[in-house]
N, CA, C and O atoms as CSV, one atom per row, in Angstrom:
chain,resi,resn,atom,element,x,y,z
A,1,UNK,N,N,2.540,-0.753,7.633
A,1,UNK,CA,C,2.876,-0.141,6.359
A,1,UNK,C,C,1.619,0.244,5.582
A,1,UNK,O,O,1.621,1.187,4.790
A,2,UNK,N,N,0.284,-0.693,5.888
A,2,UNK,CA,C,-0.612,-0.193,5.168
A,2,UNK,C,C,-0.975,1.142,5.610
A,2,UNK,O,O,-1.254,2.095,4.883
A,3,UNK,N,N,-0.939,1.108,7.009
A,3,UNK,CA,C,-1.389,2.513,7.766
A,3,UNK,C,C,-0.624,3.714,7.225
A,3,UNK,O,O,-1.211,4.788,7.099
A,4,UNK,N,N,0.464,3.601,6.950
A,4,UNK,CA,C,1.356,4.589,6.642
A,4,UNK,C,C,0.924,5.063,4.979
A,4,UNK,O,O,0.712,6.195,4.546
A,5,UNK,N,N,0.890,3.789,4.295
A,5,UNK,CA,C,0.392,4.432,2.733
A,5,UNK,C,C,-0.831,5.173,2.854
A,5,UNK,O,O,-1.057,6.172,2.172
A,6,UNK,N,N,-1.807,4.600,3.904
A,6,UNK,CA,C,-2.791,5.012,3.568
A,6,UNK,C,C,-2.929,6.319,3.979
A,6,UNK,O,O,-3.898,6.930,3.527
A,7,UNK,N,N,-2.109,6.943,4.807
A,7,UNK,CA,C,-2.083,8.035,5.457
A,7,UNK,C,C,-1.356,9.148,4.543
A,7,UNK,O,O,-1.793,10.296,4.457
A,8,UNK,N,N,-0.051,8.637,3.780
A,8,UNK,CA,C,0.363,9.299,2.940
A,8,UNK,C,C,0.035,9.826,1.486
A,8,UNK,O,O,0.424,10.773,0.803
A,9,UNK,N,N,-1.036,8.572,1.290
A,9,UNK,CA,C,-1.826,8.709,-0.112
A,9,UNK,C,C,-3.086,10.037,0.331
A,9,UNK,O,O,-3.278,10.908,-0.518
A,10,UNK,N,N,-3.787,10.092,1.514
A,10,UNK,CA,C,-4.465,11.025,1.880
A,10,UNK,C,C,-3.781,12.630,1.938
A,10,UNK,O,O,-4.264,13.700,1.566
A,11,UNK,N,N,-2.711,12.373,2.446
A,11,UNK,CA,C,-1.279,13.767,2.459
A,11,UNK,C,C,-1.760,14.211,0.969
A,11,UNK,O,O,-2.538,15.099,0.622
A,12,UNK,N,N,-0.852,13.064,0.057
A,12,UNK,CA,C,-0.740,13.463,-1.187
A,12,UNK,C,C,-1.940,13.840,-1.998
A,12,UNK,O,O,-1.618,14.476,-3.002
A,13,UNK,N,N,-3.397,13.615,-1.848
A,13,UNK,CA,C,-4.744,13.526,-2.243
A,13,UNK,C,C,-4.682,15.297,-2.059
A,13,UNK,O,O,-4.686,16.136,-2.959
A,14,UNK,N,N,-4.637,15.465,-0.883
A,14,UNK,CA,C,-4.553,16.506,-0.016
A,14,UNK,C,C,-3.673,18.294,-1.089
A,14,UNK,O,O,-4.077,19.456,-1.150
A,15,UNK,N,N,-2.638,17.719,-1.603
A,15,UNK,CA,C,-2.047,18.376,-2.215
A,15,UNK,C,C,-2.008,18.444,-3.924
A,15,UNK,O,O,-1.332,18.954,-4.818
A,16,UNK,N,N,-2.962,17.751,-3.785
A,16,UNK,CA,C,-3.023,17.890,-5.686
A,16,UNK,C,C,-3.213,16.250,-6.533
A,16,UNK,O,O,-3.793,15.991,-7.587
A,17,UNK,N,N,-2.727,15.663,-5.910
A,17,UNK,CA,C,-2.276,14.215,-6.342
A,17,UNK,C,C,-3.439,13.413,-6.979
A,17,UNK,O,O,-4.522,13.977,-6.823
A,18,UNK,N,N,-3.480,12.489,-7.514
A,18,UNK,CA,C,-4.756,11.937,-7.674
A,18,UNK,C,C,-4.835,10.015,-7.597
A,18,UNK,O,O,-3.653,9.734,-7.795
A,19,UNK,N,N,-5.329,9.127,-7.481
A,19,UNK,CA,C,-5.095,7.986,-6.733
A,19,UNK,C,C,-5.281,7.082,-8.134
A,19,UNK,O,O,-6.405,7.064,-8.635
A,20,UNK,N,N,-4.743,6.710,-8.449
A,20,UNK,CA,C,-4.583,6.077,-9.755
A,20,UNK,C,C,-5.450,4.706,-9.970
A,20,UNK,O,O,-6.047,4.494,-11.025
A,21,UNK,N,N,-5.460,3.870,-8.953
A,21,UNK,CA,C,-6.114,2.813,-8.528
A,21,UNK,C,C,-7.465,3.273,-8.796
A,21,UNK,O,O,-7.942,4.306,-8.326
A,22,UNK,N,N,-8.260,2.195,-9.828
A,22,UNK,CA,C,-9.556,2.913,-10.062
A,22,UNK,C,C,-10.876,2.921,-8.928
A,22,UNK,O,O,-11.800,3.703,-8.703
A,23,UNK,N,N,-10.300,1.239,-8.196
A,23,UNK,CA,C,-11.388,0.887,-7.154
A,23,UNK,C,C,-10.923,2.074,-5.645
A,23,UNK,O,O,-11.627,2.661,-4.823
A,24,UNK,N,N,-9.598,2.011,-5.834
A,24,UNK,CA,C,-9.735,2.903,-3.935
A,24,UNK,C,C,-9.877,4.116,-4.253
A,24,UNK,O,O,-9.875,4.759,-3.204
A,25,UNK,N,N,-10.037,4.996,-5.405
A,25,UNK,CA,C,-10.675,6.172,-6.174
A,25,UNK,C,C,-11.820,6.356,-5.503
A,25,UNK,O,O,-11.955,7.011,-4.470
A,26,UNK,N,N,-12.628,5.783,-6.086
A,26,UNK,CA,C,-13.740,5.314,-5.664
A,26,UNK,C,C,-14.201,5.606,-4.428
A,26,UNK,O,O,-14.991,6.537,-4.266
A,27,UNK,N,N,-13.884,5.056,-3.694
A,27,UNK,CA,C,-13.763,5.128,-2.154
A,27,UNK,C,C,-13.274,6.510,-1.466
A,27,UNK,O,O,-13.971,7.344,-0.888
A,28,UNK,N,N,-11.745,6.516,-1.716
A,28,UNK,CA,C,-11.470,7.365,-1.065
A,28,UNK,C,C,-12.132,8.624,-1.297
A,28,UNK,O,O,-12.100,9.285,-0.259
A,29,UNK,N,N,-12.893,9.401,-2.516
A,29,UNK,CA,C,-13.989,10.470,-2.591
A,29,UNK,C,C,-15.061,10.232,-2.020
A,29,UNK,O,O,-15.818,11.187,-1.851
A,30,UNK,N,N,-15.345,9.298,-1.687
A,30,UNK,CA,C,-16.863,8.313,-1.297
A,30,UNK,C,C,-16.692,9.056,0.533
A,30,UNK,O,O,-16.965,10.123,1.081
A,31,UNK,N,N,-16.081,7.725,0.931
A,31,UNK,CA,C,-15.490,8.208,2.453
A,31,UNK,C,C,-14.364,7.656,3.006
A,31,UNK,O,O,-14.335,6.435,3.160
A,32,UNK,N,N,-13.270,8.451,3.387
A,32,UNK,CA,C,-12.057,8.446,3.918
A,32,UNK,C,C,-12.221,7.294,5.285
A,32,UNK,O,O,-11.175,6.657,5.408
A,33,UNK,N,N,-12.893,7.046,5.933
A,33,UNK,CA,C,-12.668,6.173,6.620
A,33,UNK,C,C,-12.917,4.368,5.271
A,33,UNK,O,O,-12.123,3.445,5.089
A,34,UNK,N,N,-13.978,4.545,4.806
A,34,UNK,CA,C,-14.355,3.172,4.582
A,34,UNK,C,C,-12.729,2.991,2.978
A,34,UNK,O,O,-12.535,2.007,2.264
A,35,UNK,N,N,-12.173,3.937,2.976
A,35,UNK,CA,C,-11.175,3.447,2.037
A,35,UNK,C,C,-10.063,3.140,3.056
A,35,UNK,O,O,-9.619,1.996,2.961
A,36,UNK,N,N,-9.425,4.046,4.171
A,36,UNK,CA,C,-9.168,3.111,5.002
A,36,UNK,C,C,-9.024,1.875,5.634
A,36,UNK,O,O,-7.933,1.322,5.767
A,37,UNK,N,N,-10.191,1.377,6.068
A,37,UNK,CA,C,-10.618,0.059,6.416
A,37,UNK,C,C,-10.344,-0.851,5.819
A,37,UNK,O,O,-9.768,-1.836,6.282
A,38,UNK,N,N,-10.869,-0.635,4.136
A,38,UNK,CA,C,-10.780,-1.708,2.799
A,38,UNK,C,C,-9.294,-1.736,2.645
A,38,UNK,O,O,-8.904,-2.903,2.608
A,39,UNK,N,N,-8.506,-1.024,2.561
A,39,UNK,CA,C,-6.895,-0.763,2.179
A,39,UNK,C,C,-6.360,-1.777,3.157
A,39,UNK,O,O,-5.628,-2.705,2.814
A,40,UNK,N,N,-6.678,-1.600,4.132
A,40,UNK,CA,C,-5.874,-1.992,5.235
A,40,UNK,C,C,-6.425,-3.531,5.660
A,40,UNK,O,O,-5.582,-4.423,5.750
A,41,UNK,N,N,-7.908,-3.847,5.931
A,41,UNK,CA,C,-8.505,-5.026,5.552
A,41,UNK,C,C,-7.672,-5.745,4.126
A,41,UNK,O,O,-6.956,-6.743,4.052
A,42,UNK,N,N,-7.983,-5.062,3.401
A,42,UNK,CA,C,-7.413,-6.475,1.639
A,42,UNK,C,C,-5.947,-6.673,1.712
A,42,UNK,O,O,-5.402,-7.405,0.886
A,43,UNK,N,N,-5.180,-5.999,2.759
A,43,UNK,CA,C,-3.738,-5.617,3.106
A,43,UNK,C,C,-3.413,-6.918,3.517
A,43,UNK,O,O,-2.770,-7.854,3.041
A,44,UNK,N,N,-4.262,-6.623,4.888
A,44,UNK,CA,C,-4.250,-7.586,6.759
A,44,UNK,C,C,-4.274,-9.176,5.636
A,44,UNK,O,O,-3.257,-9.559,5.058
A,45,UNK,N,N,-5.477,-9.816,5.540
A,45,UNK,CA,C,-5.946,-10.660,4.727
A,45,UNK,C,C,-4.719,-11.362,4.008
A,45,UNK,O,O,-4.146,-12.420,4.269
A,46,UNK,N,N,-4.501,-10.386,2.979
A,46,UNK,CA,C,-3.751,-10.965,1.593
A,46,UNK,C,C,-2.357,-10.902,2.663
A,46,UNK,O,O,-1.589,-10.521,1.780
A,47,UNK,N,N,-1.909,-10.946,3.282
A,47,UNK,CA,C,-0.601,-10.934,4.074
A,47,UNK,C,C,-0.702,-12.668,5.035
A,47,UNK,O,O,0.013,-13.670,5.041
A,48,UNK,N,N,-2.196,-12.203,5.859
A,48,UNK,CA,C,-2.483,-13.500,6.862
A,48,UNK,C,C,-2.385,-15.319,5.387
A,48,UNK,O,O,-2.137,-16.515,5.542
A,49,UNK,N,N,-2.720,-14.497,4.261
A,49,UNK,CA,C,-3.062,-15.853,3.677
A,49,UNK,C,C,-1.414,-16.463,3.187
A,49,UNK,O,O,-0.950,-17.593,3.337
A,50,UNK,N,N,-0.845,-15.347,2.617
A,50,UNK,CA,C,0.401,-15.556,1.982
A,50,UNK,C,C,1.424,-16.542,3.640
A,50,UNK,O,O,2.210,-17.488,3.604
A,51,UNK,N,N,0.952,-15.827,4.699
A,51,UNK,CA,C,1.856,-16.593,5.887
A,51,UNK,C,C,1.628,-17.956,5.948
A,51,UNK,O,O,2.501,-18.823,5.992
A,52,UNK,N,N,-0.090,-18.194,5.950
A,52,UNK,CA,C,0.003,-19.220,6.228
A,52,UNK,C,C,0.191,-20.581,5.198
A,52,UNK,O,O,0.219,-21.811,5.220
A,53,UNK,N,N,0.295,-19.408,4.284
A,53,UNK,CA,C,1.054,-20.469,2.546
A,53,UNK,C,C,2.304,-20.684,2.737
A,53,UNK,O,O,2.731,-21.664,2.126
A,54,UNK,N,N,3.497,-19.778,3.747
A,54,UNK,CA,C,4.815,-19.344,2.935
A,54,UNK,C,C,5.444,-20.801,2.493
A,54,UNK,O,O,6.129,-20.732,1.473
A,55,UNK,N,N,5.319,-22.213,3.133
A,55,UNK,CA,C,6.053,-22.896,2.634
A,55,UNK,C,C,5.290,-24.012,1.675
A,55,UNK,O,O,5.423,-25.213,1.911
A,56,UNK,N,N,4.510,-23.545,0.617
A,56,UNK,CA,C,3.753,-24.120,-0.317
A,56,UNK,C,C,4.717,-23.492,-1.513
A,56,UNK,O,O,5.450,-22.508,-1.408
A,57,UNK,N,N,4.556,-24.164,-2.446
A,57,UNK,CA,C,5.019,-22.994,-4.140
A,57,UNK,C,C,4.016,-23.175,-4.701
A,57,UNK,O,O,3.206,-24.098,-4.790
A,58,UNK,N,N,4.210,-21.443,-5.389
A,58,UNK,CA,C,3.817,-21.299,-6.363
A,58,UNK,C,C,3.675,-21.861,-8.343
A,58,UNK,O,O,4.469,-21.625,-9.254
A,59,UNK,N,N,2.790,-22.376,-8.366
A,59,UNK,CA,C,3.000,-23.251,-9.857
A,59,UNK,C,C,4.025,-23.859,-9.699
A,59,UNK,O,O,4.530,-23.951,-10.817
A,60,UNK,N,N,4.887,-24.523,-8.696
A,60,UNK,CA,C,5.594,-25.434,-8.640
A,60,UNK,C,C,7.146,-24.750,-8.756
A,60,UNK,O,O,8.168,-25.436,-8.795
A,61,UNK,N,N,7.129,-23.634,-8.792
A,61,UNK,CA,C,8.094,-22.985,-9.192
A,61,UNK,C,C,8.623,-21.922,-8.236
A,61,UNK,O,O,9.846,-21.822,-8.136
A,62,UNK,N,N,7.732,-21.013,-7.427
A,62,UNK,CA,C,8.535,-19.717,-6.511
A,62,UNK,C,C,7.643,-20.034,-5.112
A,62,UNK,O,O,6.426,-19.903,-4.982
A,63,UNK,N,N,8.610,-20.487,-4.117
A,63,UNK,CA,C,8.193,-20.463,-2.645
A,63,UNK,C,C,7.241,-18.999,-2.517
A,63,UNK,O,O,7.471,-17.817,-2.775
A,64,UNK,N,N,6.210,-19.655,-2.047
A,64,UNK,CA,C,5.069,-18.636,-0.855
A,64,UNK,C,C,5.845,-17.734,-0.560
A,64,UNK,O,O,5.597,-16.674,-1.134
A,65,UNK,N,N,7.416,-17.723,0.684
A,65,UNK,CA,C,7.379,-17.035,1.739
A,65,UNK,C,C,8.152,-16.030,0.636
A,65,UNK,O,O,8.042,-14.830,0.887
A,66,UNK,N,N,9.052,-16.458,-0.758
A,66,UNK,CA,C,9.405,-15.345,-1.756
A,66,UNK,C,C,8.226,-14.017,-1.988
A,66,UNK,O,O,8.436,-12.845,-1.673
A,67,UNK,N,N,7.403,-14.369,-2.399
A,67,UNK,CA,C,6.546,-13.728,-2.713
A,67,UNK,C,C,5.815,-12.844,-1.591
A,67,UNK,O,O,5.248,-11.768,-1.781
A,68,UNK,N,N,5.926,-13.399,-0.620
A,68,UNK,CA,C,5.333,-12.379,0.887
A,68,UNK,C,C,6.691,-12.019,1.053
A,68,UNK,O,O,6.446,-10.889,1.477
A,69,UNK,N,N,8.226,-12.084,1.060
A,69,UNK,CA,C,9.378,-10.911,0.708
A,69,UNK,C,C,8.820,-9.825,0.069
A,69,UNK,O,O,8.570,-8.720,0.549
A,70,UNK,N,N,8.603,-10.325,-1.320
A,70,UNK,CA,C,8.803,-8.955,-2.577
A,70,UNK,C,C,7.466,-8.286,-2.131
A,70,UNK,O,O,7.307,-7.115,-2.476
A,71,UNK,N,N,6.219,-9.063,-1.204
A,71,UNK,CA,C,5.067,-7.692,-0.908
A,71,UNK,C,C,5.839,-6.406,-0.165
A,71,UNK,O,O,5.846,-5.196,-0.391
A,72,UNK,N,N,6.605,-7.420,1.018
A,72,UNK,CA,C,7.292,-6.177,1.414
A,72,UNK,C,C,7.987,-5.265,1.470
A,72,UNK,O,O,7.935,-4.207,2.098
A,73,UNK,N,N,9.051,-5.920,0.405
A,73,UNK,CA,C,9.632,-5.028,-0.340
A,73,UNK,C,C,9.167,-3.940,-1.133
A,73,UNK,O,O,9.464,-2.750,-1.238
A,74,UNK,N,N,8.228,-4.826,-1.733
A,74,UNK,CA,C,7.353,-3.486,-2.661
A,74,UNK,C,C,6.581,-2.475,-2.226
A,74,UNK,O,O,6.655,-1.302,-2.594
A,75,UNK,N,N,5.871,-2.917,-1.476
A,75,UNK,CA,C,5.244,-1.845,0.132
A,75,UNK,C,C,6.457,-0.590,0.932
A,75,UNK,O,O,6.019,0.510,1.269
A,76,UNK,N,N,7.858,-0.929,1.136
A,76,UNK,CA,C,8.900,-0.263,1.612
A,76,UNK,C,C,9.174,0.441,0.564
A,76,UNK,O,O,9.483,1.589,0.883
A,77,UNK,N,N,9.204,0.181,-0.957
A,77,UNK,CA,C,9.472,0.689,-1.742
A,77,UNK,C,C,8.022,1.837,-2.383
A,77,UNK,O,O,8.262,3.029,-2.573
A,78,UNK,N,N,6.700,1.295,-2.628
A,78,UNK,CA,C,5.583,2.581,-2.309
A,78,UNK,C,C,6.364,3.242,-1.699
A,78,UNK,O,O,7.342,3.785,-2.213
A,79,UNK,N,N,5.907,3.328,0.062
A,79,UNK,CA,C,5.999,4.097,0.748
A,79,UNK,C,C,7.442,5.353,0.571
A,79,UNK,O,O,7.433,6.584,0.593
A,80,UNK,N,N,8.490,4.419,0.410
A,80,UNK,CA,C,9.971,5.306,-0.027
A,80,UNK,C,C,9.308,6.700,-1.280
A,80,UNK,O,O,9.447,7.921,-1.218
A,81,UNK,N,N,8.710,5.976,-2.145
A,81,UNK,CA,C,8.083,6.773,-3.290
A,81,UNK,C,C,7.054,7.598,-2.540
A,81,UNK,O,O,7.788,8.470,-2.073
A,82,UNK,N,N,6.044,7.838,-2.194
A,82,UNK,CA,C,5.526,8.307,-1.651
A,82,UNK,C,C,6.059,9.450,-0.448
A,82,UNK,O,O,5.498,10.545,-0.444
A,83,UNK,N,N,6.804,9.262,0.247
A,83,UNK,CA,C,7.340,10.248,0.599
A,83,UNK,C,C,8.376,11.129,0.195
A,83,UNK,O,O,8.790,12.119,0.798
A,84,UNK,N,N,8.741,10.672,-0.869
A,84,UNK,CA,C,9.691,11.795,-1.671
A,84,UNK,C,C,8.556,12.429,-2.263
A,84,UNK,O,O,8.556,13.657,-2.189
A,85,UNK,N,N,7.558,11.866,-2.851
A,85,UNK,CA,C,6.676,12.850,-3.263
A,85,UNK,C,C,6.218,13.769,-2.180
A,85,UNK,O,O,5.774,14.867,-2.514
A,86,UNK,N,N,6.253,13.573,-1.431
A,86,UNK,CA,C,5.731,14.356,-0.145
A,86,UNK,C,C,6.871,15.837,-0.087
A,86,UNK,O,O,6.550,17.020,-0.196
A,87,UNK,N,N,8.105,15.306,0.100
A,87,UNK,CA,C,9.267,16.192,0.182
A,87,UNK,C,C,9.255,16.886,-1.364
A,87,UNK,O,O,9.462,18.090,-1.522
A,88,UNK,N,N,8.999,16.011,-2.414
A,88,UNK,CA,C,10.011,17.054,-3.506
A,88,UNK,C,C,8.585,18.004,-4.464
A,88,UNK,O,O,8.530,19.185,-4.808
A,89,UNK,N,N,7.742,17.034,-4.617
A,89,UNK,CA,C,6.406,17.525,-5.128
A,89,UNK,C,C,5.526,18.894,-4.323
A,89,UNK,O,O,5.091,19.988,-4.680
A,90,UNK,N,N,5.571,18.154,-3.148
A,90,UNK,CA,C,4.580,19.467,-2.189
A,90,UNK,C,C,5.358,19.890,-1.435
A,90,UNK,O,O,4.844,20.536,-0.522
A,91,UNK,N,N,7.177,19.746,-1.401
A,91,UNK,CA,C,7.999,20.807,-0.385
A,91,UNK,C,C,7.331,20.555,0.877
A,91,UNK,O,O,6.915,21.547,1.476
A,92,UNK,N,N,7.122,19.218,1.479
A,92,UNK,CA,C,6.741,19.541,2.916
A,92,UNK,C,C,8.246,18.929,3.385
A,92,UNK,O,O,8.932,18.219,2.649
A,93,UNK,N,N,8.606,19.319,4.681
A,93,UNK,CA,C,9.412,18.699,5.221
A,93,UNK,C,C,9.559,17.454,5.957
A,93,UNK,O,O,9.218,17.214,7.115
A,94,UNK,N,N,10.234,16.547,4.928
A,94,UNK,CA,C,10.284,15.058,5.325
A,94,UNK,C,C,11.265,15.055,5.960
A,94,UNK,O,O,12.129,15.862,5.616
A,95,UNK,N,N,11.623,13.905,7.475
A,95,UNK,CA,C,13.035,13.635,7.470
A,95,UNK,C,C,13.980,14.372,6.909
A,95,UNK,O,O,15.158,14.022,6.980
């Protein structure tokens, strides 16, 4: 999924869009591979750590493996956003 945002945020870069995030800004004008890498590296990471937390809680209060749910949810949900922008913003043909 990171591969996919990151591929679609480049689409959308591509067509007008602009990357809101001030640090992968940064980068991605800098060079398209090393924003890559970092996206997908702080992705890999923050995913490997949340697994090997999932059955710890949070402040005593919301299970680990909740919270590595709603990343992915929220990641399915980017990406959903992101490609409607693709379809309705720049008229390319999605699905």
């Amino acid at each position: 999924m990171s591969a996919a945002d990151a591929f679609f945020t480049l689409l959308l870069l591509e067509g007008g869009a602009a990357e809101v995030n001030p640090i992968m800004a940064a980068l991605v004008y800098r060079s398209v591979a090393m924003f890559a890498a970092l996206k997908m590296a702080m992705t890999s990471i923050s995913i490997v750590v949340l697994v090997f937390l999932a059955r710890y809680r949070f402040m005593r209060l919301l299970r680990v493996e909740w919270v590595l749910c709603g990343a992915l949810a929220a990641y399915a949900s980017l990406i959903g956003y992101e490609l409607w922008l693709l379809k309705v913003r720049l008229g390319l043909p999605i699905l």
